[in-house]
N, C-alpha and C positions, 0 to 999 in steps of 0.2 A: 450480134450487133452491139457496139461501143454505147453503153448510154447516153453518151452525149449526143450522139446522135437520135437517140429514141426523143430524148426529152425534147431536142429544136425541131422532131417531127411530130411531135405532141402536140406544143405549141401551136404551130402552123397549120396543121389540118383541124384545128376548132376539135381536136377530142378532148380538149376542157370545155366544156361548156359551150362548143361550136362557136370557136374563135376561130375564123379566117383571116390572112394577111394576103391582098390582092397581091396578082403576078404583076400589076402594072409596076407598082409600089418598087417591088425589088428588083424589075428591069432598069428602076430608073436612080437604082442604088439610094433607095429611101428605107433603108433597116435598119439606120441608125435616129429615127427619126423617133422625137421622146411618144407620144401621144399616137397608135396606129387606131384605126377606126378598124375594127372589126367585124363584118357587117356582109360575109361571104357564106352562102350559104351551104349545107352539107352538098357533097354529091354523090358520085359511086363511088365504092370501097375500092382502093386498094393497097396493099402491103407495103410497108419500108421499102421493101428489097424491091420494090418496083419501081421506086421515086429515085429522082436524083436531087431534086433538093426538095425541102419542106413546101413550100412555094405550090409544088407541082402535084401534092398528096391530097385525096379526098378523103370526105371525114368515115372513119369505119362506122358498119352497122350498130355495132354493141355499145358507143360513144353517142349517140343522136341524146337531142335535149328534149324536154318532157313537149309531149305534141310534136315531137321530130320538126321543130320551126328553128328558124336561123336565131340568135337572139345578139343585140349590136350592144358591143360594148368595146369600151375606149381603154384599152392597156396601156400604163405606162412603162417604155420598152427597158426605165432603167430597174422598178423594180420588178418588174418579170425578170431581165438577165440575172437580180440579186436570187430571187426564187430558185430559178433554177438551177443557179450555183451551189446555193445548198442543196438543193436537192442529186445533185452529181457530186459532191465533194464533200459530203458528208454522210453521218452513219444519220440516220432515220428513224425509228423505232416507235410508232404509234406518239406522244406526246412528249417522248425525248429527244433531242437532237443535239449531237456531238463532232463537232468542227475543228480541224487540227487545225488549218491557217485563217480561224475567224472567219469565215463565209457567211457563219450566223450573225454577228454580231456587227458585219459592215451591214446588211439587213436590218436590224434590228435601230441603227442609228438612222436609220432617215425618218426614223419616228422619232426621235429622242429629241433633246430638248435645244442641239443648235441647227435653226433653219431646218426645222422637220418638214415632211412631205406630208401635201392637204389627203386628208380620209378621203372626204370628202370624191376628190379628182382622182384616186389612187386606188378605191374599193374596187372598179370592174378587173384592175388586175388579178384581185384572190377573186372575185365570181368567175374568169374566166380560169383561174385554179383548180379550186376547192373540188370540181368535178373532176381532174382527172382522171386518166384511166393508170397513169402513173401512180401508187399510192405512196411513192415519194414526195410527191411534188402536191400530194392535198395532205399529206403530212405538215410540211413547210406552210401549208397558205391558210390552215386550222392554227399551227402555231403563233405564226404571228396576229393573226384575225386575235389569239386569245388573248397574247398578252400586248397588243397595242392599240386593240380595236375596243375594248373591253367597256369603256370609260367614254367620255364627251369628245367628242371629234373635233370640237375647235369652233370658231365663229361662223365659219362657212355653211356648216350641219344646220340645216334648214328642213323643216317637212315641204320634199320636192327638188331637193337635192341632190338625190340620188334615182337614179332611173329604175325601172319597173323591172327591168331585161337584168338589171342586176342584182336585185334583191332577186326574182324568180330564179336565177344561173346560182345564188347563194343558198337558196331554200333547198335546189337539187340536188347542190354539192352535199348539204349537211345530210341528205341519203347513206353518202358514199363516204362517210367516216365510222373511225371506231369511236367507239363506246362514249372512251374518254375524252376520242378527239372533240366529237359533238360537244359532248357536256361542256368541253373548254371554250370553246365558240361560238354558238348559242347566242351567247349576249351581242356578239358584234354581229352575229347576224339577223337579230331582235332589234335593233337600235338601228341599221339598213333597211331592213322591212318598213319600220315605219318614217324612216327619213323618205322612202320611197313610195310615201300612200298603199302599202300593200299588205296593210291590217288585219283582211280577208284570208288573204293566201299565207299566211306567219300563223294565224290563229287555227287555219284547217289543221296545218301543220303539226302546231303543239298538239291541239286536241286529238290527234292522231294517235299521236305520238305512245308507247307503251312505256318509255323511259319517264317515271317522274320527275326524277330529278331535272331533267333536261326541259321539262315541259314546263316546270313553275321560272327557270331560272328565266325561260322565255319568254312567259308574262313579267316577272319582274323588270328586264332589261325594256321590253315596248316598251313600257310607262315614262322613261328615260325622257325620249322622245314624243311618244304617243299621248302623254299628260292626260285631258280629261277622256280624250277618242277611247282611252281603254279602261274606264273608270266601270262601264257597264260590268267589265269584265271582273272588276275589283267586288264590284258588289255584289254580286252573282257567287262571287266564292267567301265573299265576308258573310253569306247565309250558310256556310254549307256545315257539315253538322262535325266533318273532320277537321282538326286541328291545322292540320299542316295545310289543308287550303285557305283557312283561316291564316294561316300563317304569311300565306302568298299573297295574299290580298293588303293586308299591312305593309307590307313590303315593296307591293304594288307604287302604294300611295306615298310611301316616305320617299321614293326613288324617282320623285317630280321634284324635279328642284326649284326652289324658290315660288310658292305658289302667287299666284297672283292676286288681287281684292275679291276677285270673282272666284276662284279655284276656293281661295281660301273660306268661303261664304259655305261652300258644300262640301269638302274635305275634312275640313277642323271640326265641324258637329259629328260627322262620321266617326273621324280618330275617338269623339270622346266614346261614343259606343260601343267601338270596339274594346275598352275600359274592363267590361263585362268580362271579357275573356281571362279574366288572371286567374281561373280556376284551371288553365290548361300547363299543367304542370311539366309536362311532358314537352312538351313547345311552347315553354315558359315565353319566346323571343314575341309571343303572339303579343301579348299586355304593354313589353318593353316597348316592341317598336311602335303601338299606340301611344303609349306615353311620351315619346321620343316625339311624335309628330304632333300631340298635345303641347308638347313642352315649347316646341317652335313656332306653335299657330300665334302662342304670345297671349298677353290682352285677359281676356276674359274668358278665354280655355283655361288656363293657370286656375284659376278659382275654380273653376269646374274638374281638374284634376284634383287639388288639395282637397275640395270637397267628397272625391270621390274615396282618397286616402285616411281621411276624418272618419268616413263612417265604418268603413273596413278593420279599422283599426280597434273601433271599438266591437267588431267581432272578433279583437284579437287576433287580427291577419297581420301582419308585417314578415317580407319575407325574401329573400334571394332577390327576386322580380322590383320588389319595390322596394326595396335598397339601389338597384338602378335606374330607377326612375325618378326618385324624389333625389337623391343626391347630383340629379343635373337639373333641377329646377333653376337654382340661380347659379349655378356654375354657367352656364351654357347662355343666360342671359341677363347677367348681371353686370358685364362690360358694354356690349352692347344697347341695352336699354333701359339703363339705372333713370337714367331722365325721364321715363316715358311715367307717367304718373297711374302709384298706385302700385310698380314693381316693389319697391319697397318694403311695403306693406305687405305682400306676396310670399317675398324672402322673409321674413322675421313669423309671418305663418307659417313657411314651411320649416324654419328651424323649431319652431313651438312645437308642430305636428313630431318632427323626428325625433325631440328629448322625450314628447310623449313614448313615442315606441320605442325608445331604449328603456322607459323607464318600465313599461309593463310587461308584468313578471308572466303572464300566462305566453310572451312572445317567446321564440327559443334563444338563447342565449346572445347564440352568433349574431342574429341577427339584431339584437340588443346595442351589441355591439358597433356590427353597422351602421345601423341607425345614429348613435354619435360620433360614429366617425366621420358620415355626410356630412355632418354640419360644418368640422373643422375643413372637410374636402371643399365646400363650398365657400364658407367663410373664415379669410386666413387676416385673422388683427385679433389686439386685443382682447374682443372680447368675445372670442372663442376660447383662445387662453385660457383668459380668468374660471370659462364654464367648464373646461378639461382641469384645472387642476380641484375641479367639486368633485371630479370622478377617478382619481388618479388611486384611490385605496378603494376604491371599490369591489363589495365583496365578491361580486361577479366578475372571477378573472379575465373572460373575454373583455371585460366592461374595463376593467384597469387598464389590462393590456392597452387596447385603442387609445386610452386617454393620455398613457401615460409616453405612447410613440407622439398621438396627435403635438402633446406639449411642445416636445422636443423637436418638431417640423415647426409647429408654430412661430419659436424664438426666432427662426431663424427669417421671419417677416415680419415679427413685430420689433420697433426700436424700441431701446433702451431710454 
């Protein structure tokens, strides 16, 4: 049988995800219609070669959706036809896809940046995908899920935005990928879960789940959306005695955007705790992305961070980790909240604190180094200048080195 024909019989018998397109519908030459309700429930099995058109096929046995129940979801017919375009007219291969006449890429544009198509309205197309029994066509509806689904879906993206029948037809699919594909889609199908209150059934999932990697990336991604609803879950693994779930948990937290007065009341004393963590050397990103989400809380975290770098220091810690962390204290918020009283004062501690650790010998060289390099990375006038050419002979050549590039970057912001 011609693929093309497999995949519009695919389609239409709901063996993605038991998507039906009623008979009435294409009697009444409504196949062109953008938005079909799909809402037909499975029935007896029969064979292609039995059907004369899609319309007329019931759903086969091996295809039924988890509890064998119908589940309704609203395809839209233009990027399903784009789906399945590629998925017939193109090579396929687990998370690569190769299109000689751009099949992928007119795909690819209704997300892109003129007059993109809403997630939002558009998601039950890949849940009624992502199941196929084609693994063509859950090839196609994992790739685009990964790279356009990935990230904020736009204004519309609301918790309740997205239907239950479509996160649950998305949880299914993610069964019916490889390895790679999951890993790659995960997040958009993490970020639907909880657009669609289905926090319960996304978390059976991961915790299932034997792939780690797959598992943390799908806590990270809920938090997106899920903000405090999954904070339990943050702090739950910000106790755990391994790194890497420590690691998930920071991640957790930094990946709520823009926290709120309230979010921020319980978050920001958290991030300073997790602080402790810069002895995990091995998943150094644990300390960073605390610091990272200290360094944003603002205020009177900032002194609780410096504080923490002050005393570390004088155990002679400064190091990889906190070379990224103090070199975005006022980088990161010295345009936006120079007015806010007290930053000032903040910045000119944290340049003190960093000439401190360039200057002390028991620290390692590099990082010596580092440590004056932040300050010119942060503060580019003046009279950073003036304090890189105190160190531009210095006998520690990391320590020259830095100073003697920082100068030469500097000129070119300070006037004459």
């Amino acid at each position: 049988m011609k693929l093309s024909r497999i995949l519009a019989v695919t389609i239409a018998i709901g063996a993605i995800a038991a998507v039906g397109c009623s008979k009435k519908d294409d009697d009444k030459g409504k196949a062109s219609k953008k938005v079909t309700d799909t809402n037909k429930k499975p029935g007896d099995t029969k064979t292609p070669a039995d059907t004369k058109t899609p319309a007329d096929t019931k759903t086969p046995a091996d295809t039924k959706t988890p509890a064998d129940t119908a589940v309704k979801l609203k395809v839209d017919s233009e990027v399903m036809g784009a789906i399945l375009a590629v998925a017939k007219n193109c090579e396929v291969k687990d998370v690569n896809i190769k299109c000689k006449n751009g099949e992928d890429k007119k795909l690819a544009e209704m997300y892109g940046y003129t007059k993109p198509k809403s997630r939002v309205a558009t998601i039950d197309s890949f849940a009624a995908t992502l199941g196929s029994a084609d693994e063509k066509i859950r090839g196609v509806s994992a790739w685009i899920l990964a790279s356009k689904f990935n990230y904020a879906w736009g204004k519309d993206a609301k918790v309740g935005s997205v239907s239950a029948d479509a996160a649950k037809a998305l949880l299914a699919g993610l069964t019916k990928l490889t390895k790679y594909q999951g890993r790659r889609a995960i997040g958009a199908i993490a970020k639907a879960a909880m657009l669609a209150n289905q926090k319960d059934a996304l978390f059976a999932a991961l915790d299932a789940s034997k792939d780690t990697y797959l598992k943390h990336q799908g806590y990270i991604n809920a938090a997106f959306y899920g903000r405090m609803n999954v904070f339990d879950k943050a702090t739950a693994l910000g106790k755990s005695t391994d790194a890497g779930e420590r690691l998930t948990a920071v991640k957790m937290v930094s990946g709520i955007p823009k926290f709120t007065v309230v979010e921020k009341k319980i978050l920001c004393p958290w991030a300073v705790e997790q602080l402790k963590f810069d002895a995990d050397e091995k998943v150094s990103e644990v300390f960073n992305t605390a610091g990272y989400i200290v360094t944003s809380c603002g205020g009177e975290y900032i002194d609780k961070l410096l504080a923490f770098g002050e005393a570390q220091l004088k155990k002679n810690k400064f190091n990889r980790q906190y070379y990224f962390v103090y070199r975005g204290v006022c980088f990161s918020i010295a345009r936006a909240l120079m007015k806010e009283p007290g930053v000032k004062k903040q910045c000119e501690r944290n340049y003190k604190f960093l000439e401190k650790a360039a200057n002390n010998k028991k620290v390692e060289p590099q990082w010596r180094a580092y440590a004056l390099d932040s300050i010119s990375y942060q503060r580019r006038d003046a009279k950073s200048l003036k304090l890189m050419q105190r160190y531009k002979n210095h006998k520690v050549k990391e320590i020259k080195k830095v100073a003697v590039d920082a100068i030469k970057m500097l000129k070119g912001y300070v006037k004459k």
